[in-house]
MISEMI-326938 format. One record per residue (C-alpha): residue number from 1; x, y, z. Coordinates in Angstrom, 2 decimals, always signed. Each point is the difference from the previous one (the first is absolute). Layout:
<recs>
pos:NUM, u:X, v:Y, w:Z
...
</recs>
This chain:
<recs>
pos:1, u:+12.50, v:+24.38, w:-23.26
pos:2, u:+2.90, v:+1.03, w:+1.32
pos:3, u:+1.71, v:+3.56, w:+0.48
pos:4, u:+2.90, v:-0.11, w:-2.30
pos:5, u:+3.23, v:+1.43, w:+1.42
pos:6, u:+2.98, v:-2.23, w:-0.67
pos:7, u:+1.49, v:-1.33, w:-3.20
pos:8, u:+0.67, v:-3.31, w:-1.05
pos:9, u:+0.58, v:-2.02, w:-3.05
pos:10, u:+0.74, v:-3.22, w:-0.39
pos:11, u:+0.52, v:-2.22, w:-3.09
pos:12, u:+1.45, v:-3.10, w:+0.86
pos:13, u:-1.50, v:-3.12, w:+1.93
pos:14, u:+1.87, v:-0.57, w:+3.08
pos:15, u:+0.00, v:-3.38, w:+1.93
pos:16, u:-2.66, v:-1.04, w:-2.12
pos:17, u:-2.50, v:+2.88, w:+1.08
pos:18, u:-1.82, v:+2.28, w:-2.03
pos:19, u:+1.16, v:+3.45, w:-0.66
pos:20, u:-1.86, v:+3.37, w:+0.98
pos:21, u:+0.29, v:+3.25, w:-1.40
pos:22, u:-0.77, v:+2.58, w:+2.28
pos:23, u:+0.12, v:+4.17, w:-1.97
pos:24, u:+0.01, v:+3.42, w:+1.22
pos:25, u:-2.98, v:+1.56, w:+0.14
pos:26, u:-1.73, v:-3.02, w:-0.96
pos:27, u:+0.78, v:-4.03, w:-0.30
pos:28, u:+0.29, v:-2.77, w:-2.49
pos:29, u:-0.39, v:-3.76, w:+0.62
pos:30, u:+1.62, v:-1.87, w:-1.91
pos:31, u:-2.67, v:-2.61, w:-0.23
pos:32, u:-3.05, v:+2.10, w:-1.32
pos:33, u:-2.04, v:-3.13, w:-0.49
pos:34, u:-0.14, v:-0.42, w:+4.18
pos:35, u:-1.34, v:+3.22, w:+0.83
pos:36, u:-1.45, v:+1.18, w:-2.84
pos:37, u:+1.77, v:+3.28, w:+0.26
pos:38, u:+2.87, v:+1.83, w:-1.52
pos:39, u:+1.10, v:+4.00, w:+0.61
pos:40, u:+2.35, v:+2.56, w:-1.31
pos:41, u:+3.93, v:-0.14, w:-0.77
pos:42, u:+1.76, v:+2.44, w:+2.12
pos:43, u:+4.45, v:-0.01, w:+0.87
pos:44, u:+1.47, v:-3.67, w:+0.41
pos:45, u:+1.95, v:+1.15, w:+3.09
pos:46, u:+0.97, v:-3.27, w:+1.57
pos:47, u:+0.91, v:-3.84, w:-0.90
pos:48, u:+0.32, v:-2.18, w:+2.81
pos:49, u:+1.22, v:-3.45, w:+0.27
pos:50, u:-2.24, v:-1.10, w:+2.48
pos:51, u:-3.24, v:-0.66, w:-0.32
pos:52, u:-2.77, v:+2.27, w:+1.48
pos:53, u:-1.31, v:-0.02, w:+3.59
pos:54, u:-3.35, v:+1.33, w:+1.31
pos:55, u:-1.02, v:-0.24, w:+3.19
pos:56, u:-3.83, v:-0.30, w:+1.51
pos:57, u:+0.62, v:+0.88, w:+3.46
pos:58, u:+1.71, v:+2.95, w:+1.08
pos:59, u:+0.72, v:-0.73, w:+3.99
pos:60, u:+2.57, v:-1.07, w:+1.81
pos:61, u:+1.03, v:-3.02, w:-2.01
pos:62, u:-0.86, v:+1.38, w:-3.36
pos:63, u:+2.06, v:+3.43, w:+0.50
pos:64, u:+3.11, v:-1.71, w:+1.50
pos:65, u:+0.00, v:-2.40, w:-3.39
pos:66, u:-0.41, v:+2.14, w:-2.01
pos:67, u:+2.56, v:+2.17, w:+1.12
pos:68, u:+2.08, v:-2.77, w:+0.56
pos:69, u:-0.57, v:-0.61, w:-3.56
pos:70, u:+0.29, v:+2.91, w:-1.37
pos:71, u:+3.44, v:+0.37, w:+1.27
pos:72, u:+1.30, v:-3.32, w:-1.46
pos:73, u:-0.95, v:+1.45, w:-3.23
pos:74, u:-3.24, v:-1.14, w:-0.58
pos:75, u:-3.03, v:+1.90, w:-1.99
pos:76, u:-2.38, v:+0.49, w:+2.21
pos:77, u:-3.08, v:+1.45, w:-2.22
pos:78, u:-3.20, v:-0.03, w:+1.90
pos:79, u:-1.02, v:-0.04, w:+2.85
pos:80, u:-3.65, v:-0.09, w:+1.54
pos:81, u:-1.52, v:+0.67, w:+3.66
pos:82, u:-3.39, v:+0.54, w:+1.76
pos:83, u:+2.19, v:+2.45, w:+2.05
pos:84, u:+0.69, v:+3.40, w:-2.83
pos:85, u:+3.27, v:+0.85, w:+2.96
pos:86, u:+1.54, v:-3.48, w:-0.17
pos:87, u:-0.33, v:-0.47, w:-4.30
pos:88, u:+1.52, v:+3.83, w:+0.25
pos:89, u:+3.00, v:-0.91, w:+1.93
pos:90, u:+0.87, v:-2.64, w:-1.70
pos:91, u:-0.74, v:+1.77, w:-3.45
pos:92, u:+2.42, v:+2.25, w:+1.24
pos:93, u:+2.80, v:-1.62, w:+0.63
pos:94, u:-0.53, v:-2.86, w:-2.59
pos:95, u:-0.93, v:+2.56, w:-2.84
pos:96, u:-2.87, v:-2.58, w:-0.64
pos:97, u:-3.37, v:+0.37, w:-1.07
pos:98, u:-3.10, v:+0.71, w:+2.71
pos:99, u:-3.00, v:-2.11, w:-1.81
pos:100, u:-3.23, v:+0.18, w:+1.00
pos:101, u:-0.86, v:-3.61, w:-0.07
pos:102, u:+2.26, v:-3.64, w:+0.63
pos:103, u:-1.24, v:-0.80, w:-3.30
pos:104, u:+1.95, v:+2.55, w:-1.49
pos:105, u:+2.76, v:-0.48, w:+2.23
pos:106, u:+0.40, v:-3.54, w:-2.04
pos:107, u:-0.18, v:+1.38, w:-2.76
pos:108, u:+2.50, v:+2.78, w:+0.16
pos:109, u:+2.68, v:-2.68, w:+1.46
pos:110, u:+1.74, v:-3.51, w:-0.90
pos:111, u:+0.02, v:-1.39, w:+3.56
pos:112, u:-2.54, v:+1.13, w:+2.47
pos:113, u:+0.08, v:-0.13, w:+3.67
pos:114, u:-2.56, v:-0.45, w:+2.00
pos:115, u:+0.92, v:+1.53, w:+3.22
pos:116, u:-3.60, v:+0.00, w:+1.60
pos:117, u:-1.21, v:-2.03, w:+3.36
pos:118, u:-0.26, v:-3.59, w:-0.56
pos:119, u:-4.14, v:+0.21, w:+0.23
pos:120, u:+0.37, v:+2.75, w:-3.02
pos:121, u:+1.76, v:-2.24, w:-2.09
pos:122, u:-2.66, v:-2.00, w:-1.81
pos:123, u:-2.42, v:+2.89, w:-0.70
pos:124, u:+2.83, v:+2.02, w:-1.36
pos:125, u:+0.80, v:-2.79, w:-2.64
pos:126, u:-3.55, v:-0.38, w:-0.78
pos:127, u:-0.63, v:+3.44, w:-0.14
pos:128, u:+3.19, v:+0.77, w:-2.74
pos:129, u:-1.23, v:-3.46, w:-1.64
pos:130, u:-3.61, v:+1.77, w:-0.76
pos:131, u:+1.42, v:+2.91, w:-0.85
pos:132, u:+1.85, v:-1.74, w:-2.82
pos:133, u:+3.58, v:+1.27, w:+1.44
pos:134, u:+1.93, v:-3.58, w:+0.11
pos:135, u:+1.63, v:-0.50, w:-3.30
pos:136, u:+1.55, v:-2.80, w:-1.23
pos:137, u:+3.87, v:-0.55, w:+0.70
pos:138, u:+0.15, v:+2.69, w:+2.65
pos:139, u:-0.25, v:-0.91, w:+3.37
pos:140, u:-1.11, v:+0.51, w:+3.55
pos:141, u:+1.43, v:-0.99, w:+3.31
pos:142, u:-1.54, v:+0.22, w:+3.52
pos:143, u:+2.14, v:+0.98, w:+3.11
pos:144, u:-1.49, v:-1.87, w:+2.81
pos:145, u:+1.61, v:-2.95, w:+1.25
pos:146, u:-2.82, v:-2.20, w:+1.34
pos:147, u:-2.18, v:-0.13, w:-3.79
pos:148, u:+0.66, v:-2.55, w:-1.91
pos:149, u:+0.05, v:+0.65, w:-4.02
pos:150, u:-3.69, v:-1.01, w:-0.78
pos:151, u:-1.10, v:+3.51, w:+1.53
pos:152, u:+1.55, v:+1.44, w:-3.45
pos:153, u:-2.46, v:-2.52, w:-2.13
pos:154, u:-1.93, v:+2.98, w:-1.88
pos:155, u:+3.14, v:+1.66, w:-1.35
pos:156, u:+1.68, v:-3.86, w:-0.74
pos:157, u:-3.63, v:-0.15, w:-1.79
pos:158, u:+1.29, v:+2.58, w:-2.37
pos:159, u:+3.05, v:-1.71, w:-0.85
pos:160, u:+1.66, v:+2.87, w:+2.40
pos:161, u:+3.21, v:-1.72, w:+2.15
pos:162, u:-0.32, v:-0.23, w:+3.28
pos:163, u:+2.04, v:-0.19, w:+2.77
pos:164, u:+0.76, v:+0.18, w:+4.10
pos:165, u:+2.76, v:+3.10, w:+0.82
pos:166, u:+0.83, v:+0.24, w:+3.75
pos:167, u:+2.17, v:+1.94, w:+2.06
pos:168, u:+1.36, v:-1.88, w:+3.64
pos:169, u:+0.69, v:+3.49, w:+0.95
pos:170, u:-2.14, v:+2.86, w:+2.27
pos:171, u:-1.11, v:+2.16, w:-3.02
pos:172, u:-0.74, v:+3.33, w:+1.75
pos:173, u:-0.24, v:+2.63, w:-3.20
pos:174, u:+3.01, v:+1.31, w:-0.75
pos:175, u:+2.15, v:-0.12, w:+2.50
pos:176, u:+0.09, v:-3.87, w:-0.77
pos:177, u:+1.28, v:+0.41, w:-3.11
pos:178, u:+4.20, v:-0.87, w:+1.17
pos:179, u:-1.70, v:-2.67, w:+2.27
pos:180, u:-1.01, v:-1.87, w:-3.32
pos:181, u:+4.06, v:-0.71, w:-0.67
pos:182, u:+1.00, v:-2.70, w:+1.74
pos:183, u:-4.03, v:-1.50, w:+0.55
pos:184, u:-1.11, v:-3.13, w:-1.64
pos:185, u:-2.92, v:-0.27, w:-2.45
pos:186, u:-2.68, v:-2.46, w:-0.25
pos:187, u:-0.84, v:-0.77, w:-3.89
pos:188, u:-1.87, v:-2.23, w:-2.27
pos:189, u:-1.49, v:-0.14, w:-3.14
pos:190, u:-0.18, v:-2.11, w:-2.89
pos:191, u:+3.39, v:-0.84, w:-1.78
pos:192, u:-0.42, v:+3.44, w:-2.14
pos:193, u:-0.75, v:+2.09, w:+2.50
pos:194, u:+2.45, v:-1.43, w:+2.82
pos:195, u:+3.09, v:+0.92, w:-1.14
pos:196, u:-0.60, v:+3.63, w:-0.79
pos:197, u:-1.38, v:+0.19, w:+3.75
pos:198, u:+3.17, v:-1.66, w:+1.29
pos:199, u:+1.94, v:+2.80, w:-2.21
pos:200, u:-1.72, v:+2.93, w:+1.20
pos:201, u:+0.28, v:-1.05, w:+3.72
pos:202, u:+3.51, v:-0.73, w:-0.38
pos:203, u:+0.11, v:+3.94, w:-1.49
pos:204, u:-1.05, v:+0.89, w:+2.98
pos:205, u:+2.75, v:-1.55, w:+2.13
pos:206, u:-2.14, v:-2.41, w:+1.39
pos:207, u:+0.43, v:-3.47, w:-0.62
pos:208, u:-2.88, v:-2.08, w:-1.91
pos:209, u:-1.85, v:-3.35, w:+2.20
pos:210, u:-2.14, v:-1.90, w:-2.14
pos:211, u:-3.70, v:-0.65, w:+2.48
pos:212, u:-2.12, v:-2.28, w:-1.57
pos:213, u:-3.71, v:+0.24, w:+0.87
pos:214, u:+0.12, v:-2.95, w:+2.25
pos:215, u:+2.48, v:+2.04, w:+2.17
pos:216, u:-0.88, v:+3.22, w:-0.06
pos:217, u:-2.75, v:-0.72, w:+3.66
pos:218, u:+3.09, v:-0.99, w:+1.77
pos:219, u:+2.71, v:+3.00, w:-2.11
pos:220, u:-2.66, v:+2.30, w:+1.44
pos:221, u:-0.70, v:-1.03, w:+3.64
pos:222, u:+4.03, v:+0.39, w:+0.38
pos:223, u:-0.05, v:+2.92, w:-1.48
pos:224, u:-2.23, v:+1.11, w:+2.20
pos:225, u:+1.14, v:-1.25, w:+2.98
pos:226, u:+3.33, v:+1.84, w:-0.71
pos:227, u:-1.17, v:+3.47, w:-0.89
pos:228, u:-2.31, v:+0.21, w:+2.05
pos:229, u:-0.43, v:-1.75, w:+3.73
pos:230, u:+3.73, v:+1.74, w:+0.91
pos:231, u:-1.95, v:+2.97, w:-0.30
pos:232, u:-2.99, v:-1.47, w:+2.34
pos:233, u:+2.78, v:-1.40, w:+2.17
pos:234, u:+1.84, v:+3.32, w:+0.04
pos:235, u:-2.97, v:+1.82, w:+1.25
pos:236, u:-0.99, v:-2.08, w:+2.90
pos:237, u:+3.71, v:-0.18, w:+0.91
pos:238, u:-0.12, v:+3.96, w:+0.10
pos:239, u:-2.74, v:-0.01, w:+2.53
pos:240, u:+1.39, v:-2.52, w:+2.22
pos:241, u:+3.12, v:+2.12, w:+0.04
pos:242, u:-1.67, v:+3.68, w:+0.41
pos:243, u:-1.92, v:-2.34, w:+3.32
pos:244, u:+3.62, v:-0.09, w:+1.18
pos:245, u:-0.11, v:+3.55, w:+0.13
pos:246, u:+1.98, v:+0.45, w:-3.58
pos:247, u:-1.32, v:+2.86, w:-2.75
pos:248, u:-1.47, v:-0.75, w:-2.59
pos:249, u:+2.80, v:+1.10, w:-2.01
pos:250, u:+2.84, v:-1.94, w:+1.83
pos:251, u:-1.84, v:-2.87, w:-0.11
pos:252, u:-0.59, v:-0.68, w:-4.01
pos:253, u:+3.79, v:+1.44, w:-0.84
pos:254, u:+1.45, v:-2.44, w:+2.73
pos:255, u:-2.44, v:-3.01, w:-1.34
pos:256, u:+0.77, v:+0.63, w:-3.36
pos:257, u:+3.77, v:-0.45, w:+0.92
pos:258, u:-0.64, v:-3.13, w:+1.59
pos:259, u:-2.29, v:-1.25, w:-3.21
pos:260, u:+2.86, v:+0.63, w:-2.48
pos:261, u:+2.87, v:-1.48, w:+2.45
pos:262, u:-3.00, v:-3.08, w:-0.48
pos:263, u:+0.04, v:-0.11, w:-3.14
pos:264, u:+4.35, v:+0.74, w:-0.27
pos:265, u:-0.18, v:-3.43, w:+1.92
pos:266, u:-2.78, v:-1.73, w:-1.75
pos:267, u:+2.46, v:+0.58, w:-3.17
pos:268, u:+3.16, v:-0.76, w:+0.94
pos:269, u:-0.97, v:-3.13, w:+2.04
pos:270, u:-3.33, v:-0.92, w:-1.35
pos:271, u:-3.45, v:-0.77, w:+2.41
pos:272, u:+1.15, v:-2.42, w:+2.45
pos:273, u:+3.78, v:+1.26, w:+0.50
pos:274, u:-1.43, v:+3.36, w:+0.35
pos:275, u:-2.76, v:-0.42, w:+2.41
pos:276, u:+0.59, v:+1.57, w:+3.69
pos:277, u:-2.18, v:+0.55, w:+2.92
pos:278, u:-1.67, v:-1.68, w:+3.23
pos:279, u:-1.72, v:-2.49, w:-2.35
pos:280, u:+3.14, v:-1.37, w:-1.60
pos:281, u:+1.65, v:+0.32, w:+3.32
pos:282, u:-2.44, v:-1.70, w:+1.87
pos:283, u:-0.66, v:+2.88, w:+2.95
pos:284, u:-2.68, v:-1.79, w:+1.25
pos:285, u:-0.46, v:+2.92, w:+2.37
pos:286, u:+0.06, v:+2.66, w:-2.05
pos:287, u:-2.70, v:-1.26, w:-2.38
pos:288, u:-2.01, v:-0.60, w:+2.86
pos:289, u:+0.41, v:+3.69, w:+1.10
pos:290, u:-0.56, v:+1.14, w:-3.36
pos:291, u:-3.60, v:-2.43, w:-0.39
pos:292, u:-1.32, v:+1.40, w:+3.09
pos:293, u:+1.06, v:+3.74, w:-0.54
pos:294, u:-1.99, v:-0.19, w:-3.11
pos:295, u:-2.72, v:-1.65, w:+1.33
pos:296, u:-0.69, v:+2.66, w:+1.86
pos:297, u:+1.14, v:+2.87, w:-1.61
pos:298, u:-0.26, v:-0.16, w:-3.18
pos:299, u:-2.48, v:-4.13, w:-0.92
pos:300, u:-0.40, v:+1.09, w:-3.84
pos:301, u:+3.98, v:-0.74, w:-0.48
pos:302, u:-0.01, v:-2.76, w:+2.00
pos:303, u:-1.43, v:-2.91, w:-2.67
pos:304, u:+2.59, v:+1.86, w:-2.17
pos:305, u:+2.64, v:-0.85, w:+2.37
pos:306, u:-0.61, v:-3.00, w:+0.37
pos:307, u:-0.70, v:-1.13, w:-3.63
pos:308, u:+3.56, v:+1.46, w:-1.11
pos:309, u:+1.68, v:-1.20, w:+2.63
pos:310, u:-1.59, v:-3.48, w:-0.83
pos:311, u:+1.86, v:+0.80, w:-3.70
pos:312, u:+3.27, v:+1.14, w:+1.56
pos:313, u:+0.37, v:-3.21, w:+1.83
pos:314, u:-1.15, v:-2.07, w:-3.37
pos:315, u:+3.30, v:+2.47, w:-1.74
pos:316, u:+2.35, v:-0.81, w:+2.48
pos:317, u:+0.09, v:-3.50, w:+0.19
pos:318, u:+0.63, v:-2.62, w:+2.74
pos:319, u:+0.78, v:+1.83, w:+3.22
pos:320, u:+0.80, v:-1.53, w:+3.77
pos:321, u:-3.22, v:+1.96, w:+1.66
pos:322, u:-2.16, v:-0.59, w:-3.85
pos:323, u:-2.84, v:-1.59, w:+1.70
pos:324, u:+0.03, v:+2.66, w:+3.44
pos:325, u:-0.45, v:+2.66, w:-2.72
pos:326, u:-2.60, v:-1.48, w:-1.81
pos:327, u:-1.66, v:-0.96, w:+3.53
pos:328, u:+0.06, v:+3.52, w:+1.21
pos:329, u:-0.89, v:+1.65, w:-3.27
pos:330, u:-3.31, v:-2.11, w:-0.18
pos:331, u:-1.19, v:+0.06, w:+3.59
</recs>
């Protein structure tokens, strides 16, 4: 059960969810028929407007949303974590609820997240679903974006909505929280449950994109490929550049300036327009210098090498010396 330190009250249905009283020094469902439970009256402290968040997951991801959250005005009410610290934290600066299970983290809240690893997602839905904490009309959303809906089944089983809530942004624990304005945000649900998650990731300041199960492979693999290769890029860059006798230090602030004058291109002028180097160029010679430095230097980039600069010549399009590149990048 869970530790009560916040209060709560709601009595109104919002967006078609079920309300959830939450009381000091105790708490009261509204629906006593679901849980089979009731507890003592204490203050009515708060109404909110929005409906009630809990979160099961309290690491990177689940901290900066619901902070993020929070913020926009959002009741965040409970909050559960295998890790006592992380649930603490975000108790703390939530004024949520630490509960001792995820079943009771459903039950305390109108919308739970499930900020866990994508391999913890299915147990944690059958675990709640056995512990009888899905109720009917509330709902639960997932945050990864590879899993398709059907890995929420046992909650849909309780007539519980279900739904798909993901962040195209680096979530990193609080300090992501400002990054969140400005992101976009993967949803779907059923037509009940949709709109409310396009409203509450347009509270955010992100803007709402509708991924339907069918797309949410290919979402993911870009996602992925944009948050994080630069970073596997980035690092072998570094060592090449230290190997030129650069520090460690110079090397990542002077690559990172490069990246973002990249990226200041890739925006203004889009992939092809803003694509520059010996591969768009056609240096012949200098990719030639470049293959056999890292062949014997440094052979684990050198497939890398080649396999981008195989892509960079597919992005840029017909070119006079197309074929000498390809020639000398495969040989």
């Amino acid at each position: 059960m869970c530790n009560a330190s916040i209060v709560r009250v709601r009595i109104a249905y919002q967006s078609g969810l079920r309300t959830l009283g939450i009381i000091a020094a105790g708490w009261l469902h509204l629906d006593r028929e679901a849980t089979g439970m009731m507890a003592s009256y204490g203050d009515l402290l708060l109404i909110s407007d929005q409906p009630a968040l809990g979160f099961v997951g309290a690491g990177r991801a689940g901290t900066a949303l619901a902070l993020a959250f929070t913020d926009a005005g959002y009741p965040v009410t409970a909050v559960y974590s295998r890790t006592a610290v992380h649930a603490e934290r975000v108790a703390r600066e939530t004024g949520a609820t630490i509960c001792t299970s995820p079943a009771d983290a459903a039950r305390f809240s109108e919308v739970l997240f499930l900020t866990v690893p994508d391999d913890a997602v299915v147990s944690v839905t059958h675990n709640v679903a056995q512990a009888r904490g899905f109720r009917s009309g509330a709902a639960v959303v997932h945050c990864s974006g590879a899993l398709p809906l059907d890995v929420l089944n046992e909650a849909a089983a309780c007539e519980t909505l279900t739904g798909f809530f993901h962040p195209l942004q680096v979530l990193l624990g609080a300090r992501s929280v400002r990054q969140l304005r400005g992101a976009f945000v993967g949803v779907d649900a059923g037509p009940e449950l949709l709109p409310v998650l396009r409203t509450m990731a347009a509270d955010l300041g992100a803007t709402p994109v509708d991924v339907s199960d069918a797309a949410r492979v290919p979402y993911h693999i870009a996602a992925v490929l944009a948050a994080n290769y630069p970073f596997v890029l980035l690092s072998a860059a570094s060592e090449l550049m230290q190997a030129a006798g650069i520090s460690e230090e110079c090397s990542l602030e002077s690559l990172l300036h490069l990246a973002r004058g990249s990226l200041n291109s890739l925006e203004a002028l889009g992939p092809r327009a803003g694509l520059t180097g010996p591969i768009v160029r056609g240096d012949i010679a200098t990719i030639a210098r470049h293959l056999e430095y890292l062949r014997e230097h440094q052979p684990t980039l050198l497939n890398m090498y080649r396999t981008l600069g195989l892509l960079v010549l597919e992005a840029a399009g017909d070119s006079f010396a197309r074929a000498k590149v390809r020639g000398e990048l495969e040989r």
